[in-house]
N, C-alpha and C positions, 0 to 999 in steps of 0.2 A: 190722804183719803178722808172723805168726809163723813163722822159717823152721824149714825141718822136712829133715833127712835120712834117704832111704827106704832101708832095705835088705831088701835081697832075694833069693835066688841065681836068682830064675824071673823072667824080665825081664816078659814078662806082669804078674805082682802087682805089682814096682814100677812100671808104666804106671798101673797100674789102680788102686792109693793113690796116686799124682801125681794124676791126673785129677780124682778124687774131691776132694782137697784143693787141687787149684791152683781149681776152680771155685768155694770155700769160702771165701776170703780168707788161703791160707797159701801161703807163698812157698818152695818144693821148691830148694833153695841145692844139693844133690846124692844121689848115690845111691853105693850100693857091692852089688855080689854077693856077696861074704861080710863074718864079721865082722872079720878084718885090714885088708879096705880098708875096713872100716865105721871103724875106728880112727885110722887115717892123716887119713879124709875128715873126722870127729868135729876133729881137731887141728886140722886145715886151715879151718876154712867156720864152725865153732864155732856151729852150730845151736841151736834154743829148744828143739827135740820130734825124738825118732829114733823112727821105725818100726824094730823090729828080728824079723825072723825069729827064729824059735830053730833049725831045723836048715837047716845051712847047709855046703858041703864048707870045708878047708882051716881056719876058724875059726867055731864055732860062737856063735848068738848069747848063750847063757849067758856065753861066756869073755869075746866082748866087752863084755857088758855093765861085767861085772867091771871090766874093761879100760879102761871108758869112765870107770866111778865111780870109779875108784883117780885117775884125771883131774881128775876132776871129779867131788864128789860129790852135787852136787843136778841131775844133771844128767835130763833127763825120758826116759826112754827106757818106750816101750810094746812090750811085746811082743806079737809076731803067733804064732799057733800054729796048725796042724791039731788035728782034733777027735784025740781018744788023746793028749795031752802033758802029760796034769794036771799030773802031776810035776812035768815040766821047765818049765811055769809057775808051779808051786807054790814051786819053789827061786830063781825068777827074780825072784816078789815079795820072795820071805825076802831074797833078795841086792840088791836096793833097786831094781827096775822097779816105776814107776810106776802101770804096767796091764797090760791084758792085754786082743786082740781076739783071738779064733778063726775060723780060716777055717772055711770061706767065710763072709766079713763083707757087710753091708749098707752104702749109705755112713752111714749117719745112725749105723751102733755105731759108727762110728771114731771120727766128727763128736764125738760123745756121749764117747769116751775121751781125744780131744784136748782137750776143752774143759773135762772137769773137772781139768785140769792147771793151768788158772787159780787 
């Protein structure tokens, strides 16, 4: 089972990609509201798959991604985006995420993003 840390700063979204994914066979080890505790919890729990927002107060998810792969560089991090961030999902690829889901997601796109991480 593959664990998985959700971040999120809107606790709503991370219920709502737990949910999605703990009824899916992935085991949600922790969560964080931005990306400084996404980095801390990343050290700690050492997950397969991170959900990471990209705007996020205090540390955003671009810097942690960075953050996470200077760590760890093959580490799976997908990011989550509102529609208007091409950009900042466009520099998030270049900067080594994994993927990319846009809110509002379906669960089967997540399913579909987590699983070709295989």
């Amino acid at each position: 089972m593959k664990k998985v840390l959700v971040v999120d700063d809107a606790a709503f979204m991370r219920v709502s990609i737990k949910n999605m994914l703990s009824k899916n066979n992935y085991e949600i080890v922790g969560e964080a509201e931005n990306g400084r505790v996404a980095i801390t919890k990343y050290q700690e729990l050492n997950p397969d798959i991170v959900t990471m927002d990209i705007t996020m107060p205090d540390m955003d998810g671009l810097a942690s991604l960075k953050e996470i792969l200077a760590i760890n560089p093959a580490a799976n991090v997908i990011m989550v985006s509102a529609m208007g961030q091409e950009s900042m999902v466009r520099e998030a690829v270049l900067s080594g995420a994994k993927g990319f889901i846009v809110k509002p997601f379906k669960e089967d796109i997540i399913l579909s993003a987590l699983h070709n991480l295989d």
